[in-house]
mmCIF file as gemmi writes it, N, C-alpha and C atoms, coordinates in Angstrom:
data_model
loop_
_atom_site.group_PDB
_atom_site.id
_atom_site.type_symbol
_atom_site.label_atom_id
_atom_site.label_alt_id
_atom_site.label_comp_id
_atom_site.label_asym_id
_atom_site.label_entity_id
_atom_site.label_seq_id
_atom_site.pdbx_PDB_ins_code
_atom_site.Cartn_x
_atom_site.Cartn_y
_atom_site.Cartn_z
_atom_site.occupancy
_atom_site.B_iso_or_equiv
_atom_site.pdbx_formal_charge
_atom_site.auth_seq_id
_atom_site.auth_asym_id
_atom_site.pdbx_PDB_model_num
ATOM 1 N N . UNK Axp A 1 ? 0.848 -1.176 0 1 0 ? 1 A 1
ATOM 2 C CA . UNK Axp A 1 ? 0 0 0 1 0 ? 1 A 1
ATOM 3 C C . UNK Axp A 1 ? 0.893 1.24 0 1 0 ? 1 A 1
ATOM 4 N N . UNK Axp A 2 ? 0.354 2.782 -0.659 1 0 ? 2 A 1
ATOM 5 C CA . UNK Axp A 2 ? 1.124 3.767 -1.101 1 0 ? 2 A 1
ATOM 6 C C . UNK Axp A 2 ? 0.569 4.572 0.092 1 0 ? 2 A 1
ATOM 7 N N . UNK Axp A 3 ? 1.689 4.851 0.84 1 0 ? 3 A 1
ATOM 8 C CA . UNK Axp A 3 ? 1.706 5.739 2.015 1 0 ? 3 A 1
ATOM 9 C C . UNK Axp A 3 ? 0.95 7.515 1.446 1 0 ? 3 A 1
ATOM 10 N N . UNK Axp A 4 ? -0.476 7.642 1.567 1 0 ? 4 A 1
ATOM 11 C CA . UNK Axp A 4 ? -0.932 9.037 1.273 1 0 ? 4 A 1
ATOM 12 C C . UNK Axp A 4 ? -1.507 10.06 2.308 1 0 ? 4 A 1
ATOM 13 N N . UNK Axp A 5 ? -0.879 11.211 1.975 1 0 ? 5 A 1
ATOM 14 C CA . UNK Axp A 5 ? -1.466 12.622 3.407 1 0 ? 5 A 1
ATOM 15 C C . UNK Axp A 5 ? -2.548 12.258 3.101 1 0 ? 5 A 1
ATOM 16 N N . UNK Axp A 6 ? -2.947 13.659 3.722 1 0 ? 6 A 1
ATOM 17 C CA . UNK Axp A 6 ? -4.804 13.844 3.742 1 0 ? 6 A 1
ATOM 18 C C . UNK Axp A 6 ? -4.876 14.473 2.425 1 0 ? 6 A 1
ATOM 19 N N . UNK Axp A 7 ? -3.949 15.189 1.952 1 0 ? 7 A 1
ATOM 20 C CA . UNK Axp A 7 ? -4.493 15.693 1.041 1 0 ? 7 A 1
ATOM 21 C C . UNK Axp A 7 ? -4.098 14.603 -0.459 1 0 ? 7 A 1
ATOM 22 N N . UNK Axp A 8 ? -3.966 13.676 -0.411 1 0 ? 8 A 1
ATOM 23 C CA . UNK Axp A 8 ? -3.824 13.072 -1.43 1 0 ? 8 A 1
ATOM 24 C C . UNK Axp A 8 ? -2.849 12.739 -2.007 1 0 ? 8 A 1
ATOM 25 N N . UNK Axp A 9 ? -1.989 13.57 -1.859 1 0 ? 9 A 1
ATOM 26 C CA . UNK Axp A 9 ? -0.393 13.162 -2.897 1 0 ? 9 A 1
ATOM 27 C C . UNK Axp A 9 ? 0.082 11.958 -2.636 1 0 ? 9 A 1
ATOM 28 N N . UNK Axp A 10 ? 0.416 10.88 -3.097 1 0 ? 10 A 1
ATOM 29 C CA . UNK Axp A 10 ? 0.979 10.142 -2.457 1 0 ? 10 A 1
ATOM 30 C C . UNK Axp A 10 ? 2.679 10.37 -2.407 1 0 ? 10 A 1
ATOM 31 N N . UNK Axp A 11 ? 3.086 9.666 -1.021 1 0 ? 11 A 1
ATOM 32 C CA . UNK Axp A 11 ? 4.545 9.643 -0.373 1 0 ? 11 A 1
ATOM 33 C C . UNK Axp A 11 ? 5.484 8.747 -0.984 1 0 ? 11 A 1
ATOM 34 N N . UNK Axp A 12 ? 5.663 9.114 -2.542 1 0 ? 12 A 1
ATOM 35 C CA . UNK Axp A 12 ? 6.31 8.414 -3.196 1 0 ? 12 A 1
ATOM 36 C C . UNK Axp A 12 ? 7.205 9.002 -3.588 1 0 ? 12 A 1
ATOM 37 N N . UNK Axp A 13 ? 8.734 9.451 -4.685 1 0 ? 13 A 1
ATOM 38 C CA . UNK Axp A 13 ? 8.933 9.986 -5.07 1 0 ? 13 A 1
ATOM 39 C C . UNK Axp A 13 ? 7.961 10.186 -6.366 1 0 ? 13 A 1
ATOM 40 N N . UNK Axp A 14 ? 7.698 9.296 -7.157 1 0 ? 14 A 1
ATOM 41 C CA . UNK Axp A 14 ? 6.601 9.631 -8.258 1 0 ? 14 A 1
ATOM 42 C C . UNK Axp A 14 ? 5.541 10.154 -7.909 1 0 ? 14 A 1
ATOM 43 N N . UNK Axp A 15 ? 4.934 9.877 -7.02 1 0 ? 15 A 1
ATOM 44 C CA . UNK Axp A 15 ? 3.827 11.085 -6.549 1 0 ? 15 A 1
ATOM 45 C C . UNK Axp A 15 ? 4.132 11.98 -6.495 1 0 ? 15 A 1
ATOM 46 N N . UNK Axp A 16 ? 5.632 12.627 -5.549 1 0 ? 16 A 1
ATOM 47 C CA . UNK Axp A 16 ? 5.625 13.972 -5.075 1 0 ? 16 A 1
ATOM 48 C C . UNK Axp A 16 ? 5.775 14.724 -6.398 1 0 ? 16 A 1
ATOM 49 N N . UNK Axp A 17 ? 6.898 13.825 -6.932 1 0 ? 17 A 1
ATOM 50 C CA . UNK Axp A 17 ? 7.353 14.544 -8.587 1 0 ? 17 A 1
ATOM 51 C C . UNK Axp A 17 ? 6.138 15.368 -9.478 1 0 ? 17 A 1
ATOM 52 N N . UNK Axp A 18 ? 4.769 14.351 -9.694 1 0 ? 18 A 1
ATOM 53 C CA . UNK Axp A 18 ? 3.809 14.693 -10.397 1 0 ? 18 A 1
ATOM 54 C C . UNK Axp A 18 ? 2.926 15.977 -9.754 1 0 ? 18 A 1
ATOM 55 N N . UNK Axp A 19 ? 3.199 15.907 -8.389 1 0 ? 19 A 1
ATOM 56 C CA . UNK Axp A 19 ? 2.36 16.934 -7.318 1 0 ? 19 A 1
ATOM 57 C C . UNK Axp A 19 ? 3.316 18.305 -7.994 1 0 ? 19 A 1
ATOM 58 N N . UNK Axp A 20 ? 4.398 18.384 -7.848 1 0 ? 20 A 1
ATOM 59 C CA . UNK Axp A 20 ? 5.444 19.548 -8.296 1 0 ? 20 A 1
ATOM 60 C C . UNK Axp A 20 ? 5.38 19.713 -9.603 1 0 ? 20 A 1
ATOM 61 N N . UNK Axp A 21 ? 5.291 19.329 -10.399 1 0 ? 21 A 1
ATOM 62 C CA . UNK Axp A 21 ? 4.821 19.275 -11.732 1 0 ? 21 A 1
ATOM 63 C C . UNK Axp A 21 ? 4.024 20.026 -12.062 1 0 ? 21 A 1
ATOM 64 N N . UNK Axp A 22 ? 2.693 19.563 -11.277 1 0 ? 22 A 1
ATOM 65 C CA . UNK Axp A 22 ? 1.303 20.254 -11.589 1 0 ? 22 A 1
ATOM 66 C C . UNK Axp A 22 ? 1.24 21.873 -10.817 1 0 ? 22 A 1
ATOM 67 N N . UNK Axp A 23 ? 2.061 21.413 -10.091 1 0 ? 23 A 1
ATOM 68 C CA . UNK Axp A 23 ? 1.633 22.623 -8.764 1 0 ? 23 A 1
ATOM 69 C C . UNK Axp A 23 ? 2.503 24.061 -9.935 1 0 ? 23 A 1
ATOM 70 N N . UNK Axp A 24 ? 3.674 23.449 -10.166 1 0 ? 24 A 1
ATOM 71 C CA . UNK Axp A 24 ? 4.934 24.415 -11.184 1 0 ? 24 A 1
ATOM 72 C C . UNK Axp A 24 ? 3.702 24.835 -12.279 1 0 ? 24 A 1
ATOM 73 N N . UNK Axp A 25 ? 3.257 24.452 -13.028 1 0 ? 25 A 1
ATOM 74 C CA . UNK Axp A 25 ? 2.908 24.271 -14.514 1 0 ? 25 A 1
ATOM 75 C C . UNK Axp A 25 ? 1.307 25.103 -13.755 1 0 ? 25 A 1
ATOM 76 N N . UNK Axp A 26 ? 1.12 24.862 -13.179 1 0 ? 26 A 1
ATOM 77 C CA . UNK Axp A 26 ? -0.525 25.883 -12.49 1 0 ? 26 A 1
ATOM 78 C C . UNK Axp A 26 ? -0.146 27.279 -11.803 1 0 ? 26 A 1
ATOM 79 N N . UNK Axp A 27 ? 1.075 27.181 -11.37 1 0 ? 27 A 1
ATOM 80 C CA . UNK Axp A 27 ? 1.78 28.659 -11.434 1 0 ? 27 A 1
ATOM 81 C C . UNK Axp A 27 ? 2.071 29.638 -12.827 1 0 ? 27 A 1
ATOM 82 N N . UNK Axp A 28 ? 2.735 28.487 -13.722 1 0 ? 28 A 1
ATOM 83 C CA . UNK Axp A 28 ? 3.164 29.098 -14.58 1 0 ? 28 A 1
ATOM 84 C C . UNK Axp A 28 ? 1.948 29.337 -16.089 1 0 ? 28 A 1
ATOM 85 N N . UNK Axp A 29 ? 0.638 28.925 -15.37 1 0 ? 29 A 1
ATOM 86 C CA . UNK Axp A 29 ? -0.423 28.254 -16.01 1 0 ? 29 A 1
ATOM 87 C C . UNK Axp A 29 ? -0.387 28.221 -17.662 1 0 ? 29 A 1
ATOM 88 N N . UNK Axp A 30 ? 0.458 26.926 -18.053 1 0 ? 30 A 1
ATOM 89 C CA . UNK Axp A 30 ? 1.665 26.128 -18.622 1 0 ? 30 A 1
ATOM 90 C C . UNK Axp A 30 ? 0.806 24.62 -18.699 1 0 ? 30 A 1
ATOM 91 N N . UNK Axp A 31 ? 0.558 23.867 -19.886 1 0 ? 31 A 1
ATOM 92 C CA . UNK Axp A 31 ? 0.274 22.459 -19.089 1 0 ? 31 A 1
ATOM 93 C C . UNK Axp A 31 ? 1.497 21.758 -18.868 1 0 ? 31 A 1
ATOM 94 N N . UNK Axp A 32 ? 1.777 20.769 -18.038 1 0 ? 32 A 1
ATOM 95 C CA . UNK Axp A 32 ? 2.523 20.444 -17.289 1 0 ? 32 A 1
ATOM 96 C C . UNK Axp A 32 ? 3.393 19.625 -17.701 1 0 ? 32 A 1
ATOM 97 N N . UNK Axp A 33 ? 2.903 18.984 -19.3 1 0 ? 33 A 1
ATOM 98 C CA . UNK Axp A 33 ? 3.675 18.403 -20.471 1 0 ? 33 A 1
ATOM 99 C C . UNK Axp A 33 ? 4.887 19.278 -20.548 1 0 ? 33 A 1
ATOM 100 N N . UNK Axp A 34 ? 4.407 20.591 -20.271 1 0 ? 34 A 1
ATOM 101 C CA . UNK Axp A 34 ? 5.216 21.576 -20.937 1 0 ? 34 A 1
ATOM 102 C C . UNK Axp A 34 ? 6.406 22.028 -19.996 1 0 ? 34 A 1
ATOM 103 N N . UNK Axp A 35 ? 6.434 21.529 -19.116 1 0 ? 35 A 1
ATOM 104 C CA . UNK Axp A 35 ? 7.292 21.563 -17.534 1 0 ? 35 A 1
ATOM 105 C C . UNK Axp A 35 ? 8.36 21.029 -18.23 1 0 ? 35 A 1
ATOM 106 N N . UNK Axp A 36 ? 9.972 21.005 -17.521 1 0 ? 36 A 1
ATOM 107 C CA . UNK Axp A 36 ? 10.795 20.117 -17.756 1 0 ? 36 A 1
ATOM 108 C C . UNK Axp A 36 ? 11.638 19.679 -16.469 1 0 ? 36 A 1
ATOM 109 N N . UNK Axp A 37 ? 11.199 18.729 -16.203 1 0 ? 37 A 1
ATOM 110 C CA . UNK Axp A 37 ? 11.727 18.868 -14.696 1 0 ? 37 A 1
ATOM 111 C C . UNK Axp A 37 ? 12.967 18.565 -14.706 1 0 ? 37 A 1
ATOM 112 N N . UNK Axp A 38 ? 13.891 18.446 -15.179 1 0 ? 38 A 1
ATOM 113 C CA . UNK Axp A 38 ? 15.243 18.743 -15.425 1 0 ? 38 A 1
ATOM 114 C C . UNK Axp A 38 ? 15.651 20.08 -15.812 1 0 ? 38 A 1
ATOM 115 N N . UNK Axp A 39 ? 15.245 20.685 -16.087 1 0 ? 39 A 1
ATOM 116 C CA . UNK Axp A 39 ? 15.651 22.268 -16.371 1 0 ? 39 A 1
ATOM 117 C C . UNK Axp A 39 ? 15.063 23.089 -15.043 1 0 ? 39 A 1
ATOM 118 N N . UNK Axp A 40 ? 16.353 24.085 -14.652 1 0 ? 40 A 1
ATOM 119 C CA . UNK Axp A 40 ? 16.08 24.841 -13.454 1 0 ? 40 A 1
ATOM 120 C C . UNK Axp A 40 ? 14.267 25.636 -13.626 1 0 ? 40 A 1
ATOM 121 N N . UNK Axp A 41 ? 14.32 25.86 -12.266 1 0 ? 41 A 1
ATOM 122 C CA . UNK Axp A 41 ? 12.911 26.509 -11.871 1 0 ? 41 A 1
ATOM 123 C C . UNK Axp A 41 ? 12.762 27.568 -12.755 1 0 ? 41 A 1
ATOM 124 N N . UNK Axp A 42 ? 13.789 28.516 -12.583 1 0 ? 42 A 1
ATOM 125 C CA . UNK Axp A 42 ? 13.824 29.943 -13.179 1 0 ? 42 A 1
ATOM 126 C C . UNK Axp A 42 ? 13.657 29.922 -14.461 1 0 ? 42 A 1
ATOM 127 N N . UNK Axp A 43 ? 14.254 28.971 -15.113 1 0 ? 43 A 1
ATOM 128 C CA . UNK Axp A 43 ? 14.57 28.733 -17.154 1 0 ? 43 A 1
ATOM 129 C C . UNK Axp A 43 ? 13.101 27.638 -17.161 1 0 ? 43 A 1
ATOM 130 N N . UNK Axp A 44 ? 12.552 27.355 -16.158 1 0 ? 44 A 1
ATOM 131 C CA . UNK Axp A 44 ? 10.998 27.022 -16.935 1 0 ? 44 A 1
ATOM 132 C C . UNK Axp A 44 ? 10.215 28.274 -16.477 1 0 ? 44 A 1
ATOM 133 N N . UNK Axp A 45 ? 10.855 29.248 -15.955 1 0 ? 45 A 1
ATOM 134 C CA . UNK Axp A 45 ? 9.72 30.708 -15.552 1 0 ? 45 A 1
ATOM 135 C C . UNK Axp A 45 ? 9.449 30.931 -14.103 1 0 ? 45 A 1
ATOM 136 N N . UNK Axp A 46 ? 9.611 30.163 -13.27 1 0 ? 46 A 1
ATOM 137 C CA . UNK Axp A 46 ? 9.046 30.263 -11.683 1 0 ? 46 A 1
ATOM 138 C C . UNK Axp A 46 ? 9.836 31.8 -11.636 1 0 ? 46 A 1
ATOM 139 N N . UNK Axp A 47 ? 8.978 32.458 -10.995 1 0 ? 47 A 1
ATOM 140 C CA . UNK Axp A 47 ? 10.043 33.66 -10.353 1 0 ? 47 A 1
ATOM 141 C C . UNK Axp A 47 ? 9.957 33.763 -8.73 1 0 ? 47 A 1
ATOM 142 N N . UNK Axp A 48 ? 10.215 34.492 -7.956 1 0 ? 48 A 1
ATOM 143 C CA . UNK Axp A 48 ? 10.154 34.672 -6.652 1 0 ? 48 A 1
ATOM 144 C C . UNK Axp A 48 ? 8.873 34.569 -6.043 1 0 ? 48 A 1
ATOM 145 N N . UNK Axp A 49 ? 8.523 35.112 -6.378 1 0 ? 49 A 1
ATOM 146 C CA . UNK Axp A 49 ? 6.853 35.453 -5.946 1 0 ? 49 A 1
ATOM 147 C C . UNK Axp A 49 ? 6.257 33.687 -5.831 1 0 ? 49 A 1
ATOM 148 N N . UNK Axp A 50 ? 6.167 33.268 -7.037 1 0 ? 50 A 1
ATOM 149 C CA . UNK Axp A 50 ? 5.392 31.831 -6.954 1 0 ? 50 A 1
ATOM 150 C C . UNK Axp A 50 ? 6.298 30.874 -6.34 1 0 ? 50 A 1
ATOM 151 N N . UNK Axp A 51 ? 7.959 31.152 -6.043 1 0 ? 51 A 1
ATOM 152 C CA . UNK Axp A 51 ? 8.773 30.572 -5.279 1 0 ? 51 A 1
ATOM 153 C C . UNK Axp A 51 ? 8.029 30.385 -3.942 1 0 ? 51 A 1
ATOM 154 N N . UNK Axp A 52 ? 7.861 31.413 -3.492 1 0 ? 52 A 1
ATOM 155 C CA . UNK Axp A 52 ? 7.077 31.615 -2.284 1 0 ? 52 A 1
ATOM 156 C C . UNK Axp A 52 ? 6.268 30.602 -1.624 1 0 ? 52 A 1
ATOM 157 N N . UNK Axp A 53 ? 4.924 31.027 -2.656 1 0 ? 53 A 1
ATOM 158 C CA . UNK Axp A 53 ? 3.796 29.825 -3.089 1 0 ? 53 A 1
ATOM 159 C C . UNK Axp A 53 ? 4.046 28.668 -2.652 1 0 ? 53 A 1
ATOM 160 N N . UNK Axp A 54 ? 5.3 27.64 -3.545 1 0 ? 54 A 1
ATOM 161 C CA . UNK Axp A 54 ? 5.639 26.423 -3.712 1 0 ? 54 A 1
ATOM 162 C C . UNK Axp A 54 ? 5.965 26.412 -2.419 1 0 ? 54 A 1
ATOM 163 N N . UNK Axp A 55 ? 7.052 27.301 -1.878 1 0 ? 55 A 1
ATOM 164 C CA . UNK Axp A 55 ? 7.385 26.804 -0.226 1 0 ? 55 A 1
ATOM 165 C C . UNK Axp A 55 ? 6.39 26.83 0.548 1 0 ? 55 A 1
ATOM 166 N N . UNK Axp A 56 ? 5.128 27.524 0.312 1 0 ? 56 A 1
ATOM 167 C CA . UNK Axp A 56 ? 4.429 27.49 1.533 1 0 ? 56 A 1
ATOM 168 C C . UNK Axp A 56 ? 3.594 26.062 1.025 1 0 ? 56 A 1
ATOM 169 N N . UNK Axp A 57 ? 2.984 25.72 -0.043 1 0 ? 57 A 1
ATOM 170 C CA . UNK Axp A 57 ? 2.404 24.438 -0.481 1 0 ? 57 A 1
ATOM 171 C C . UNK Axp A 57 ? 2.711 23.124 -0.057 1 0 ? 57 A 1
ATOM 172 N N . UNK Axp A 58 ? 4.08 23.241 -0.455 1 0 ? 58 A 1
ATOM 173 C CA . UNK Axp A 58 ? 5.158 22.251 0.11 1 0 ? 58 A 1
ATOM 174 C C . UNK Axp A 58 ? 4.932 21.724 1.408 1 0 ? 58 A 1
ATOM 175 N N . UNK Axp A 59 ? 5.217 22.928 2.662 1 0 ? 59 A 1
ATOM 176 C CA . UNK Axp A 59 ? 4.684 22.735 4.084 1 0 ? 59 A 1
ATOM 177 C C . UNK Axp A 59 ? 3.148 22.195 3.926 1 0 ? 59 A 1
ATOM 178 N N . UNK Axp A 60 ? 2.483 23.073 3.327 1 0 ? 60 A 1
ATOM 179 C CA . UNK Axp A 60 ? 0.854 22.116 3.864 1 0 ? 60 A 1
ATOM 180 C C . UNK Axp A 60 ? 0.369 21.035 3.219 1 0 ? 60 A 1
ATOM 181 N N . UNK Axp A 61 ? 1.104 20.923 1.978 1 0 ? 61 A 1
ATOM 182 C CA . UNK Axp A 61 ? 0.757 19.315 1.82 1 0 ? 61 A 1
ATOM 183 C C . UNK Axp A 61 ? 1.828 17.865 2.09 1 0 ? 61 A 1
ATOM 184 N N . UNK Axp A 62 ? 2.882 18.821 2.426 1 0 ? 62 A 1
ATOM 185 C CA . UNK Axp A 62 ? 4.086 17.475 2.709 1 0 ? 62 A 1
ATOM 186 C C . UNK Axp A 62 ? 4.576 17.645 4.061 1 0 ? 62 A 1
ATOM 187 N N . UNK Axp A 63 ? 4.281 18.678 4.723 1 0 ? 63 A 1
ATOM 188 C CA . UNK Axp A 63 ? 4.902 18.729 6.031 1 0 ? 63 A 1
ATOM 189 C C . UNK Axp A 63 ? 6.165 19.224 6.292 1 0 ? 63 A 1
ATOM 190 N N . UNK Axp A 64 ? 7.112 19.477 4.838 1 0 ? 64 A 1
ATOM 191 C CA . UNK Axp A 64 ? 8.386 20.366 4.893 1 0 ? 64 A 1
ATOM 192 C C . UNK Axp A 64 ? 8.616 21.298 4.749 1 0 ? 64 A 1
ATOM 193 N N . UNK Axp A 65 ? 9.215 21.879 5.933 1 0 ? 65 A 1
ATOM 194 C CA . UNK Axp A 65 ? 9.201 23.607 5.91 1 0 ? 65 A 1
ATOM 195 C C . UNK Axp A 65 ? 10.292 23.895 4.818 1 0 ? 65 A 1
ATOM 196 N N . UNK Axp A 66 ? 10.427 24.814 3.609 1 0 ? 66 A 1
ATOM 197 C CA . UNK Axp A 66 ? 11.31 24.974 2.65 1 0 ? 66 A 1
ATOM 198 C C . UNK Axp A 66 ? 11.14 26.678 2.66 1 0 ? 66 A 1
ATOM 199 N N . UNK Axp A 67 ? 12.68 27.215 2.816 1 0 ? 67 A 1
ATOM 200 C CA . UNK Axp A 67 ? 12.523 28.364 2.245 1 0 ? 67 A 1
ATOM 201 C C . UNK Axp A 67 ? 13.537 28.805 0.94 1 0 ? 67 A 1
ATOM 202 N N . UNK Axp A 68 ? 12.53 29.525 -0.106 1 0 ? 68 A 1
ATOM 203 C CA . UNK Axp A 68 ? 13.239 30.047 -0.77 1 0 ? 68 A 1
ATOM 204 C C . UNK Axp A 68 ? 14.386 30.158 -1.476 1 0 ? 68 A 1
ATOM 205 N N . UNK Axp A 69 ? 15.785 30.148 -0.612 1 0 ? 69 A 1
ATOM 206 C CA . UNK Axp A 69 ? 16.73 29.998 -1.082 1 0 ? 69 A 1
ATOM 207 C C . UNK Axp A 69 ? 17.406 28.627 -1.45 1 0 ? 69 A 1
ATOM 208 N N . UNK Axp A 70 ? 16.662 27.526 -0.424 1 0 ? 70 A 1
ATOM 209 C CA . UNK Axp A 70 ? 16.655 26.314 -0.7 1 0 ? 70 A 1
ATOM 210 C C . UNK Axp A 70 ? 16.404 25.927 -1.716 1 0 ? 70 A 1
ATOM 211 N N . UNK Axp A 71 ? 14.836 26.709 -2.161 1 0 ? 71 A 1
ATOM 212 C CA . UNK Axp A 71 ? 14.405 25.965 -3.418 1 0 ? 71 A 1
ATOM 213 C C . UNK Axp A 71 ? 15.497 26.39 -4.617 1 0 ? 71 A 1
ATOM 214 N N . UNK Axp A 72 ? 15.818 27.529 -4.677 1 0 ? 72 A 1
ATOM 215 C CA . UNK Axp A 72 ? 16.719 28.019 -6.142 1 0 ? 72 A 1
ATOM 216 C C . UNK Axp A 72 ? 17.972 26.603 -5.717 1 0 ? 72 A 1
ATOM 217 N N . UNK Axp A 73 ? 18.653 26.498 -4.201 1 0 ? 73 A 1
ATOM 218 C CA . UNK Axp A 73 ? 19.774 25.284 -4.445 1 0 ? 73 A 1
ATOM 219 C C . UNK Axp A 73 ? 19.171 24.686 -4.961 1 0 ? 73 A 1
ATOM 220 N N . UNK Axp A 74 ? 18.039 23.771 -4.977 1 0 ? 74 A 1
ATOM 221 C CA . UNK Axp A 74 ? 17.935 22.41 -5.084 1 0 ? 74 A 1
ATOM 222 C C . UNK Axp A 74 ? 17.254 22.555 -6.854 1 0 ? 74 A 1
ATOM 223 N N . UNK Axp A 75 ? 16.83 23.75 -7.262 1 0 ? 75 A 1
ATOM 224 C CA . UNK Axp A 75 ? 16.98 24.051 -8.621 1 0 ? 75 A 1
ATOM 225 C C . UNK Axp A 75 ? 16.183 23.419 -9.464 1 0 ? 75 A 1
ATOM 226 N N . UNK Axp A 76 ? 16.044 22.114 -9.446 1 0 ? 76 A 1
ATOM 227 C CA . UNK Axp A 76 ? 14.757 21.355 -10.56 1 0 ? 76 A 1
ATOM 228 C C . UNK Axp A 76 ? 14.002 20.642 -10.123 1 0 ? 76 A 1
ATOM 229 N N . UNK Axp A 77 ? 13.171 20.218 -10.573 1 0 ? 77 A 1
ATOM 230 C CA . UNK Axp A 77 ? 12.171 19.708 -9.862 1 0 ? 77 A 1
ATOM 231 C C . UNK Axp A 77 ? 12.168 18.462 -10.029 1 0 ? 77 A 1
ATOM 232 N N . UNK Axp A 78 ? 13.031 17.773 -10.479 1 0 ? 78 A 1
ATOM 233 C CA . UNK Axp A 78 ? 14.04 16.599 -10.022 1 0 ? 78 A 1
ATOM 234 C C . UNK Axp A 78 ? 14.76 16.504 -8.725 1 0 ? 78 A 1
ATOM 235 N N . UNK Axp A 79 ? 15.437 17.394 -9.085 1 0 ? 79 A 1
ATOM 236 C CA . UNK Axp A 79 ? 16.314 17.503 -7.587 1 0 ? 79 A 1
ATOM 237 C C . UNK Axp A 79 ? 15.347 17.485 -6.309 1 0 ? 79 A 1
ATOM 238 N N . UNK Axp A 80 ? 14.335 18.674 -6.276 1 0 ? 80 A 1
ATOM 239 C CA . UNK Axp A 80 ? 13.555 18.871 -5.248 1 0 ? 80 A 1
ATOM 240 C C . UNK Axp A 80 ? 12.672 17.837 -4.735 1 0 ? 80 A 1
ATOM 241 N N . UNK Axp A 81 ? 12.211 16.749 -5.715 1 0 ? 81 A 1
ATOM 242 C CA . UNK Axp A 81 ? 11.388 15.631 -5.618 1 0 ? 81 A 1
ATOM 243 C C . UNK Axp A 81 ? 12.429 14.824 -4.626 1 0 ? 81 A 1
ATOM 244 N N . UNK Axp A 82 ? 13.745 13.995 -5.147 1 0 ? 82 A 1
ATOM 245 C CA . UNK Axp A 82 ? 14.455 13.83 -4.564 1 0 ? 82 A 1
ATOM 246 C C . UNK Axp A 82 ? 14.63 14.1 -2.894 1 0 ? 82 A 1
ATOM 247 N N . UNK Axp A 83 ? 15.048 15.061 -2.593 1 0 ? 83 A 1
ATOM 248 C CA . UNK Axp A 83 ? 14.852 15.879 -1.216 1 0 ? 83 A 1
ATOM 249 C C . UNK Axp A 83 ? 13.704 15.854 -0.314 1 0 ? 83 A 1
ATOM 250 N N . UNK Axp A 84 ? 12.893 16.218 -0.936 1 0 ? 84 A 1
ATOM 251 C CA . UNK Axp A 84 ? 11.515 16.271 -0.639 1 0 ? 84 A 1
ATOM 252 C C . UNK Axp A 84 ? 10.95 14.239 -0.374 1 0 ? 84 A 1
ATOM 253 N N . UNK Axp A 85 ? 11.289 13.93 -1.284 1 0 ? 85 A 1
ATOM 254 C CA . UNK Axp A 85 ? 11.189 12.324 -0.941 1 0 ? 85 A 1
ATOM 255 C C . UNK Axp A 85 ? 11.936 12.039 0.132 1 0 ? 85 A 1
ATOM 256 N N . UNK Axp A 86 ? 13.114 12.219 0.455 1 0 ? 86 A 1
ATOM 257 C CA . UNK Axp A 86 ? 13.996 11.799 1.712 1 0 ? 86 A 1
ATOM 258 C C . UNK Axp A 86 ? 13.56 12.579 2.94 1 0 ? 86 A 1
ATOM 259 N N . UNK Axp A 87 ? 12.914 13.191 2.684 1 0 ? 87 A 1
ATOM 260 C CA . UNK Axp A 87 ? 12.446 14.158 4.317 1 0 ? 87 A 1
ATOM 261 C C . UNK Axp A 87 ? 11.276 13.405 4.558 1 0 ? 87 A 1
ATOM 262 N N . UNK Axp A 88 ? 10.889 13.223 3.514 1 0 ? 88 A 1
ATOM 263 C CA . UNK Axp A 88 ? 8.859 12.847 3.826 1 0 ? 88 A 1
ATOM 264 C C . UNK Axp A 88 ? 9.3 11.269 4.047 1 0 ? 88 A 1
ATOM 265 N N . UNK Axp A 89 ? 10.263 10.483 3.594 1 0 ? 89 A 1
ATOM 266 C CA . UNK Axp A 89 ? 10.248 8.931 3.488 1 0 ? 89 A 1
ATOM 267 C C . UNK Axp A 89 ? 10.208 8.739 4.858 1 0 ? 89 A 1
């Protein structure tokens, strides 16, 4: 069985990945085909402002507090799935 919050995502890395995906691509309101989650945040468009967003999202649906400067380190949304999988695992 696939370990899921309340709010649905499941605690997978493929879950979280697809959750960041959608969440990126509904910021950038982009469909999500159009995401590349290998290419940094900034060079698919995120700017500060929806940086924000994602960190506070992040906390209420995964439980990890992320700020900001973290997210530009961790840079793609590969990487961040990654991370984000090892905190939540």
């Amino acid at each position: 069985m696939t370990e899921t919050d309340v709010t649905g995502v499941p605690r997978t890395p493929a879950g979280i990945h697809a959750w960041l995906v959608e969440r990126v691509a509904l910021y950038l309101k982009r469909p999500a085909a159009d995401i590349d989650p290998d290419t940094s945040l900034t060079e698919n468009g995120l700017d500060s402002v929806y940086a924000h967003t994602l960190c506070a999202d992040i906390e209420d649906t995964l439980g990890v507090y992320l700020e900001p400067p973290q997210l530009w380190d961790l840079d793609t949304v590969t990487k961040l799935t990654a991370y984000l999988a090892d905190q939540t695992g």
